[in-house]
N, C-alpha and C positions, 0 to 999 in steps of 0.2 A: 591544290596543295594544302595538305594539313597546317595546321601551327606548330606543331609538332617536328614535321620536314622542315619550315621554313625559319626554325632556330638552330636547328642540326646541318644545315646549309651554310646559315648565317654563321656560326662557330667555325665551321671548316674554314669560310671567307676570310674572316678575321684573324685566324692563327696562321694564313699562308702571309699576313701583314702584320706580323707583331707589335714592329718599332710602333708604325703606322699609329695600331690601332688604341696602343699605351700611350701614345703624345696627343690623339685625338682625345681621348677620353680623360688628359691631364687637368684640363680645363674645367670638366665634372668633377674630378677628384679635388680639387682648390676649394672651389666654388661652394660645394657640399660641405667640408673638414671648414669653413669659414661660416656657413651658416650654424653649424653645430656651436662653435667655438664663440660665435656673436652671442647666441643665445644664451651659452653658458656665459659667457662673461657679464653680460647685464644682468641676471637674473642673481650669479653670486655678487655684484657690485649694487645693485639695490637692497638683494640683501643685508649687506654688509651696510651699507648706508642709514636702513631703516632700524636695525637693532642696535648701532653707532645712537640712534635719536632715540630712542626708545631706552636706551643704558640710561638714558640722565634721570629717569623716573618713569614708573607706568602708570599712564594714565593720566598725567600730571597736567594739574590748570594750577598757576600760581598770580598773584596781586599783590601789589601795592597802591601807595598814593601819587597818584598825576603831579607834581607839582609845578604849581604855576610859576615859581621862581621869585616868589618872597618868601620872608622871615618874620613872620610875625606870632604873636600869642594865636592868631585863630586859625591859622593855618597850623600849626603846631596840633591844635585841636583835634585838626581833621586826618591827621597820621592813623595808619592801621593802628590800632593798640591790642594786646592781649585778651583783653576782655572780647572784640571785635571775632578774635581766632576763637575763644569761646562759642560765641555763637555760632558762628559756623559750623560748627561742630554738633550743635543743637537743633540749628535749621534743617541742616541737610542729611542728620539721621543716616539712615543707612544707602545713603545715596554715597556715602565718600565711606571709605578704608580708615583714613585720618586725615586731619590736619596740623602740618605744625609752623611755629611760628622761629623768625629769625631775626634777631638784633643785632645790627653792626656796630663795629668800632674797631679801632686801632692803638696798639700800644707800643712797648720796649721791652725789651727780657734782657737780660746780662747773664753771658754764661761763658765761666773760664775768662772774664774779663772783658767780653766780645758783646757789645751792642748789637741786638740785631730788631728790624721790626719786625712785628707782625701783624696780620689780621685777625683781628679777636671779634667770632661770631658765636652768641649768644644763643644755643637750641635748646629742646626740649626734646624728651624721648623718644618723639616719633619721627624727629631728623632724620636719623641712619636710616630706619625704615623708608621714611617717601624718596628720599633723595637717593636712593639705591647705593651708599657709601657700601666698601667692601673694610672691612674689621682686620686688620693685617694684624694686629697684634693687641694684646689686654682685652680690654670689653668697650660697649659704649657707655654714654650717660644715658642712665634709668631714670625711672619716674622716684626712686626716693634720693636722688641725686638733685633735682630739679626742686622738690617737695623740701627737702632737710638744705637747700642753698648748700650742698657741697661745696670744697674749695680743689675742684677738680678738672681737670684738663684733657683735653687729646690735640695730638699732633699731626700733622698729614705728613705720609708715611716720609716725602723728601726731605720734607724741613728736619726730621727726625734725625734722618740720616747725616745732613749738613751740620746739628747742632751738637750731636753727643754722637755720632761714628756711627750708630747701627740702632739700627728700631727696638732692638731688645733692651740697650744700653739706656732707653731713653726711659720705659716703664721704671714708678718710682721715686723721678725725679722731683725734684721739687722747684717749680719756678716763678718767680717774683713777675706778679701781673698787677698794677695799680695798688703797686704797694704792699701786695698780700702774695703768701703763699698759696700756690696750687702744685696738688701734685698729678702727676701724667701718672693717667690711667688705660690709657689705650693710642696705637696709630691705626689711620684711616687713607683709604684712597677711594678716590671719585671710577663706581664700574665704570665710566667714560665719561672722558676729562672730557669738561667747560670749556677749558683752556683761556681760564680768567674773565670770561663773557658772565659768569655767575657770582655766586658769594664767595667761593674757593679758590684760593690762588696758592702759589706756590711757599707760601710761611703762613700759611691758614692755622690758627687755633681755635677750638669748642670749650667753651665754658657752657655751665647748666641758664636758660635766661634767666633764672630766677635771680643770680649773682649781678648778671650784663646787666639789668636794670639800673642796679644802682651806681653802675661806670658812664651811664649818658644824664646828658644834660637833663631830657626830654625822652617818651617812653614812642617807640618810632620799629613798627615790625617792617623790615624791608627783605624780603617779601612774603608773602604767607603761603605755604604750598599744601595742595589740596592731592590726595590719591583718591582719582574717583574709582569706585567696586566696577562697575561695566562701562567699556568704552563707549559704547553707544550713545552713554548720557555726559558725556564729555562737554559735550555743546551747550547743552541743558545746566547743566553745571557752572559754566563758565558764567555764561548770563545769568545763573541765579547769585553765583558770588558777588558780580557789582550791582544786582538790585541789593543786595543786603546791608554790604558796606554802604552804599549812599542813603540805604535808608534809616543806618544809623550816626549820619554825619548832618552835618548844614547841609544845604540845597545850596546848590553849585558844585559842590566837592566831588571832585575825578577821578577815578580808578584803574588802574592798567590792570586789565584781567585777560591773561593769554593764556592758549593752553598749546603742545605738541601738534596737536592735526594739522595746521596750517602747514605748519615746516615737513611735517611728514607725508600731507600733498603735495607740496612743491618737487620734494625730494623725489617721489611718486612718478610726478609728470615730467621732470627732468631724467629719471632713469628710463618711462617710456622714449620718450624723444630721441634719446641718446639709441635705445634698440631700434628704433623705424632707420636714423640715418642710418646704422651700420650696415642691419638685413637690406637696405638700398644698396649699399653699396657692395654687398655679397652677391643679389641680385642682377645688378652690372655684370659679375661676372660670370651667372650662370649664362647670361644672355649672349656673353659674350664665348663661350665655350659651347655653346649652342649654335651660333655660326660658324666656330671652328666644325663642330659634327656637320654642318651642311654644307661645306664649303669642301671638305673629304670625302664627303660621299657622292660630292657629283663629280668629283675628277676619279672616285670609284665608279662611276655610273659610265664617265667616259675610255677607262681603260677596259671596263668587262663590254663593251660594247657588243662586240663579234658573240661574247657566251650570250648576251642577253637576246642577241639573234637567234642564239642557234635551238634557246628554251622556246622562245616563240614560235621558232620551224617545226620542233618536233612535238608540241603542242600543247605549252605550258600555255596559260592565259594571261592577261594583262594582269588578271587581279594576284597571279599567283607570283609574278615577277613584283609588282609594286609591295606586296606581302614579303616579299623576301626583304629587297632593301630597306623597306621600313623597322621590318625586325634588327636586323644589320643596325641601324640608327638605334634604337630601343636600346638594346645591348649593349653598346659600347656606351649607352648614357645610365641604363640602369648599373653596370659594373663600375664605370667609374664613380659613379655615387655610393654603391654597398662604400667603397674601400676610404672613398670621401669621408664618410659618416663612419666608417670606425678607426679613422684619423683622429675625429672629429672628439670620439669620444673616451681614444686610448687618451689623450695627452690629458684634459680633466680628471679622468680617472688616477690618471698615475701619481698627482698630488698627494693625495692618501697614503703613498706609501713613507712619500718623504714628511706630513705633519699629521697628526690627528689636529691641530687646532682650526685647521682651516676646512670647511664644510661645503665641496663645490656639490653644487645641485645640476641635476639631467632633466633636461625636459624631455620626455617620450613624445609630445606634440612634435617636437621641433625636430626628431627623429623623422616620425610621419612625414611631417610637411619638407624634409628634404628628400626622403624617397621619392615622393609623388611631383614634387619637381623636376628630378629627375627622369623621372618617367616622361612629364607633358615635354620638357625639353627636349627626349628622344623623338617626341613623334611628330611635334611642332618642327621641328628642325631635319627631322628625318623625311616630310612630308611632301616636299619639293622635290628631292634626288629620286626618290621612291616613283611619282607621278613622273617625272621624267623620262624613268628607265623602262617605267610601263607603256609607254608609249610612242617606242622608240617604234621605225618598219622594218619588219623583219628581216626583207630582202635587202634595204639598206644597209640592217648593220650585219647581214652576213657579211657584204663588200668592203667593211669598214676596216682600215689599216691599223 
């Protein structure tokens, strides 16, 4: 028997058992539309996870000072200072994009009568740029902002909103910060909120550092952030910023120098993780719909009994009966898989209609590799009822009821 006859058999078989052979093969169809669907969903959820980590800056290794938890003159000392973000910037040449430096403090504003606090951090031009801020409104602070000590301000985009009604309302303003005017010149929002883990909190303001200096006690960069030009040297990077700072500090003095990779490892190996358990648990079910195929097709094995006599009387061969039911298995696992998999692939797809903002990604592997499991599944599961029915005697199951 050809392959050709023993599909054209096989089709005939299966259409005189429709219900049958659509509930047999619902199992493939799960199974497949779940491996697809696993796939896409980890693949757009690391996604989403790594450009989430990757929003807070590119490339980004940032330091400060370790503090041991005194207050003294010499520890004072040994504070990142501007001069230190200098060098950095001198040492490491074209190995970084830029660096800039950040001064903390906290003040009051009065507006319309209303007390409110805020976080008042002291940048320098290259702020918006490494910290990836999004410009919602005016401009930022420039390098002759910083250079000429402007008495100018920006707002992050909420507190704008909370304090004068709307972000446009806010440009121009004039607001009393240690005593002095500043006027707003622009609002800002973080491309992906810290969510207060950083320098930015929800009543955040930017003054130029040049001004911040003379609001603290003591001159104290917390933290200083580096954009290194290629990731590759992120590493390289990191470790050469606390060989520098401590080479320009006392001996002993500490540095926190971390950069993104670690978290974007972890983030990495938790998104793999998460893919193995699920394709496991997809996997369950193709194995498990793979018993359904062989556990049908031997109670097909036992109801064709008498035809599979009557092929073998008039001179079909073993191999040409075992060929047929096999294909029989095949089919009903490679069909319920096509339909699996563009289950699998209609529903990601159809996202797109309803947002452009969200970007599901297809893996054509995971295409592949559900076809072809579908396949081993037909012939793995098909393999037994097949060898069964090849092997039946003929003269017995002519007699068979």
């Amino acid at each position: 028997m050809k392959l050709a006859e023993a599909i054209s058999f096989s089709l005939q078989a299966l259409r005189a058992n429709r219900l049958r052979t659509f509930l047999t093969g619902l199992g493939l169809i799960i199974g497949n539309a779940s491996v697809i669907l696993v796939v896409t969903i980890s693949l757009a959820g690391k996604d989403l996870i790594l450009d989430y980590i990757r929003g807070i800056g590119s490339n980004l290794v940032y330091a400060d000072y370790e503090s041991p938890g005194e207050n003294s003159a010499k520890v004072q000392a040994d504070f990142v200072k501007i001069a230190d973000v200098q060098a950095l910037r001198e040492r490491l040449g074209s190995q970084i994009v830029a660096a800039t430096a950040v001064m903390n403090g906290h003040d009051q504003i009065t507006v319309d009568g209303k007390v409110r606090d805020i976080t008042l951090d002291g940048v320098d031009s290259d702020y918006a740029r490494v910290r990836n801020l999004v410009i919602v409104r005016g401009r930022a602070i420039d390098e002759s902002d910083v250079a000429l000590r402007q008495r100018v301000a920006m707002m992050i985009d909420k507190f704008a909103i909370r304090v004068f009604g709307s972000q446009d309302a806010a440009l121009g303003q004039t607001i009393r910060i240690h005593q002095l005017e500043f006027t707003v010149i622009g609002t800002f929002r973080e491309k992906t909120s810290t969510i207060g883990q950083g320098e930015i909190t929800d009543d955040t303001m930017l003054i130029p550092i040049s001004v911040m200096k003379y609001f603290t006690d003591y001159e104290r960069i917390e933290p200083v952030y580096l954009q290194v030009r290629n990731a590759g040297d992120v590493h390289a990077v990191t470790q050469e910023v606390g060989e520098i700072l401590e080479s320009r500090h006392r001996p002993g003095a500490k540095y926190n120098v971390q950069n993104l990779s670690a978290i974007l490892e972890t983030a990495d190996q938790i998104a793999t993780v998460m893919t193995i358990v699920l394709l496991t648990v997809s996997a369950i079910a193709l194995v498990i719909s793979g018993i359904g195929i062989m556990n049908i097709m031997l109670v097909t094995v036992t109801e064709r009994t008498r035809e599979i006599g009557l092929r073998l009387a008039v001179g079909a061969s073993r191999r040409d009966v075992l060929l047929q039911f096999l294909v029989e298995s095949v089919v009903i696992s490679l069909v319920g898989g096509a339909i699996g998999i563009v289950i699998g692939l209609a529903l990601p797809l159809s996202v797109r209609f309803f947002t452009d903002q969200v970007k599901v990604p297809i893996s054509p592997l995971s295409v592949v590799v559900a076809f072809g499991v579908s396949f081993i599944v037909g012939v793995a599961f098909g393999l037994l009822p097949a060898r069964r029915a090849s092997q039946l005697n003929p003269t017995e199951a002519l007699r068979y009821e």
